[in-house]
C-alpha positions as a Markdown table, in Angstrom:
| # | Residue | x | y | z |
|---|---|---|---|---|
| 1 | Unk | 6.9 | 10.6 | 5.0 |
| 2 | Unk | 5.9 | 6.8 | 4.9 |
| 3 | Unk | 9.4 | 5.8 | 6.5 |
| 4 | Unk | 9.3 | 7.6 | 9.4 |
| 5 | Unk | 5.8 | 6.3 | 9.8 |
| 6 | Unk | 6.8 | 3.1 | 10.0 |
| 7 | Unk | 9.8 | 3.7 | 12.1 |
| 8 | Unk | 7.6 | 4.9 | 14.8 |
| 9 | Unk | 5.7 | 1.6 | 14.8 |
| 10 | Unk | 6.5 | -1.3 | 17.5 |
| 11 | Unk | 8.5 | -4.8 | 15.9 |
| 12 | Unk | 5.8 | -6.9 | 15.8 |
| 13 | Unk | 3.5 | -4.8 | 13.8 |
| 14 | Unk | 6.5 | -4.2 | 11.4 |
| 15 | Unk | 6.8 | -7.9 | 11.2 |
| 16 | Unk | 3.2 | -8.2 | 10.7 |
| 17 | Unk | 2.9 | -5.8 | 8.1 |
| 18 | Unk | 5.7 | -8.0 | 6.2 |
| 19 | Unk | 3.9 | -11.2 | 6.6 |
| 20 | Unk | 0.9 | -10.1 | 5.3 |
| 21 | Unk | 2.2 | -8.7 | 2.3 |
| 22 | Unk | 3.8 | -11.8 | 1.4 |
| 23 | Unk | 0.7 | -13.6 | 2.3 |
| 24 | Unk | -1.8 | -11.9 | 0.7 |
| 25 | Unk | -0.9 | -11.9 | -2.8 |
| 26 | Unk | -0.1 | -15.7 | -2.3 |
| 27 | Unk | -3.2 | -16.5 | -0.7 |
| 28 | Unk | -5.2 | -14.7 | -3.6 |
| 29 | Unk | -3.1 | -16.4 | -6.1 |
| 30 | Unk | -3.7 | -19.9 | -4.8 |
| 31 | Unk | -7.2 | -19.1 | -5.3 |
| 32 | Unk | -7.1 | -18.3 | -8.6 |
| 33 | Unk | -5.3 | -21.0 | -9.4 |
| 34 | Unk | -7.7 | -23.3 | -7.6 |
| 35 | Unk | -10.5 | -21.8 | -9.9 |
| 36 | Unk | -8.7 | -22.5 | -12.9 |
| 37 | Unk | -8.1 | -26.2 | -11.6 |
| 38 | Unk | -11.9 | -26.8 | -10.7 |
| 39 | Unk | -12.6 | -25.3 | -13.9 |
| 40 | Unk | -10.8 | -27.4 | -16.3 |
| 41 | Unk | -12.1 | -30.5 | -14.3 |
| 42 | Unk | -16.3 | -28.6 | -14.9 |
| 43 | Unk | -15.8 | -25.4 | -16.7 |
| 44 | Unk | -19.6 | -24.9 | -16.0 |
| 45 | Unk | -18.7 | -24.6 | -12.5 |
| 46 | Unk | -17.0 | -21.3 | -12.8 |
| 47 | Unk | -17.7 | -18.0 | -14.4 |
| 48 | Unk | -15.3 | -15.6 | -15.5 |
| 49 | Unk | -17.7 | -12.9 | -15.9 |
């Protein structure tokens, strides 16, 4: 059922779709790691919890 939802879709919201899947996941990751950077520099700048 998803596949023939997405083959009705136009090519640039396909294409879109793809970039923000890779994207995402990166973006989020950066962050993370970010946190952890800033946190080894102060760790009583970030919380965990």
């Amino acid at each position: 059922m998803q596949a023939t939802i997405f083959a009705s879709l136009d090519p640039t919201i396909k294409s879109f779709i793809g970039v923000v899947s890779i994207l995402g996941p990166l973006s989020i990751l950066g962050v993370v790691l970010l946190l952890k950077k800033i946190e080894k520099q102060n760790p009583e700048r970030i919380r965990w919890r």
